[in-house]
C-alpha positions in Angstrom: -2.6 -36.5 -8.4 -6.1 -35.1 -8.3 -6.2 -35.5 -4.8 -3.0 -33.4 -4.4 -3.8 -30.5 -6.9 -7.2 -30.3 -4.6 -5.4 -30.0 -1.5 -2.6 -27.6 -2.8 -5.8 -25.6 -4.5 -7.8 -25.8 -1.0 -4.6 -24.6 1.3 -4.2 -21.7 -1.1 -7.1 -20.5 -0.7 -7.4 -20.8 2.9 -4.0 -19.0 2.9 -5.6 -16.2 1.0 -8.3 -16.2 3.4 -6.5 -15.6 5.9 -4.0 -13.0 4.8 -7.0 -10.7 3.5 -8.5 -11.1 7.1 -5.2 -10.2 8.9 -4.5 -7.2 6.4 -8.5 -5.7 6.9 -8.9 -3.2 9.4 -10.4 -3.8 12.4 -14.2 -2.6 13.1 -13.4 0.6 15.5 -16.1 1.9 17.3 -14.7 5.1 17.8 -14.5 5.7 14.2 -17.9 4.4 13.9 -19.3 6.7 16.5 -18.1 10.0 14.7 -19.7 8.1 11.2 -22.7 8.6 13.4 -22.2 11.7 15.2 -21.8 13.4 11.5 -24.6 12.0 10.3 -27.2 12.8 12.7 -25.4 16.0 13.2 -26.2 16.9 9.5 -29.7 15.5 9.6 -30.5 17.8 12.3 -28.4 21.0 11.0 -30.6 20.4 7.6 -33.9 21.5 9.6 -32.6 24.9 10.5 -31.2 25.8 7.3 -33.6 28.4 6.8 -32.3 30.4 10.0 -29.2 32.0 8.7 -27.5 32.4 12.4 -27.9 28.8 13.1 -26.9 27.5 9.8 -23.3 29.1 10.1 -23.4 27.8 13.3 -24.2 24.0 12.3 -21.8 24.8 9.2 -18.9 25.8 11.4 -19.7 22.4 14.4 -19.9 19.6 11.6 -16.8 21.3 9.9 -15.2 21.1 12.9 -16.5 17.3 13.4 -15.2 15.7 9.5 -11.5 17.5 10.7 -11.3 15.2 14.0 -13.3 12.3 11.6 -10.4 13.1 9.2 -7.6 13.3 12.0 -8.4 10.1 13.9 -8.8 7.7 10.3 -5.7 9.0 8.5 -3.2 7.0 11.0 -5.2 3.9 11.4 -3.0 1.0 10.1 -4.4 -0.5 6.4 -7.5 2.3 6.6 -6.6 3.6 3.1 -10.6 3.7 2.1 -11.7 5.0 5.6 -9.2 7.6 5.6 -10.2 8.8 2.0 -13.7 8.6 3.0 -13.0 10.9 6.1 -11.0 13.2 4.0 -13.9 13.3 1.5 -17.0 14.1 4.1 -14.3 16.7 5.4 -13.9 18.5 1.6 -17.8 18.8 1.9 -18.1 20.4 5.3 -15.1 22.5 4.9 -16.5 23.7 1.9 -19.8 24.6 2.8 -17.8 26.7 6.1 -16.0 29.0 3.4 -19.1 29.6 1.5 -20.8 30.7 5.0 -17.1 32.4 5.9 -17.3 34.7 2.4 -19.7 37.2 3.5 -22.3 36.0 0.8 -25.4 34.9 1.3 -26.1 31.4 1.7 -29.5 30.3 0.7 -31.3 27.6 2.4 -31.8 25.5 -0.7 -27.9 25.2 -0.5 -27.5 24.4 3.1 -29.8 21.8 2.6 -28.2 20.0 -0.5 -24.2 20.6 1.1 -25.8 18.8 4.9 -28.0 16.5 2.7 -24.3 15.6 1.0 -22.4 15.0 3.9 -25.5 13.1 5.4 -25.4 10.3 2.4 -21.8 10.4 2.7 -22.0 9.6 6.5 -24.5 6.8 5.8 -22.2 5.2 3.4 -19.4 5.4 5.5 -21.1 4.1 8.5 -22.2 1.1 6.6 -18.8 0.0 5.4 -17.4 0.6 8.8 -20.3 -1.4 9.7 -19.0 -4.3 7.6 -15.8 -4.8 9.1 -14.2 -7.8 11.2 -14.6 -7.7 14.7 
């Protein structure tokens, strides 16, 4: 009976094993490359924050990036987390757009902190993308 109980407790588990494998999404290395693309895209935009010009302009590119980051995620099948995350990084950039989009000024202390934000963001998501099943 022991016997049976372990092998009914062993198959279970397996089973469960298996099913969390099969409902996981994918790794996608297209959806990896824009993780990276963002991030190294806000890294670099962080450096010229105290040129006004160039910040709208780096303000208005990664904006444009977290909307196609956010487009491409949202229809992958069982990418609940991915999607959010996408939607998230895209809240960030959009918001830092409108600030630079208001007519006031934007000083470079706070174009540092929104690409600084949107550069941790990126990091994280690149490293549970990183994480999935290939």
């Amino acid at each position: 009976m022991k016997k049976l109980i372990a092998l009914l407790a062993v198959s279970m588990l397996s089973s469960c094993a298996v099913y969390d494998a099969y409902m996981m999404t994918k790794y996608d290395s297209n959806e990896y490359k824009l993780a990276v693309e963002i991030r190294t895209d806000a890294h670099l935009a962080k450096t010229e924050c105290d040129n006004p010009l160039a910040s709208k302009i780096n303000a208005q590119a990664i904006a444009d990036k977290t909307q196609l980051f956010e487009f491409y995620s949202e229809h992958i099948p069982r990418n609940d987390n991915g999607a959010s995350a996408s939607r998230n990084l895209n809240e960030i950039a959009q918001g830092l757009l409108k600030r630079y989009n208001s007519g006031d000024k934007v000083s470079p202390t706070f174009c540092r902190l929104k690409f600084e934000g949107i550069e941790i963001g990126a990091v994280t998501v690149q490293s549970v993308l990183a994480k999935r099943p290939r």
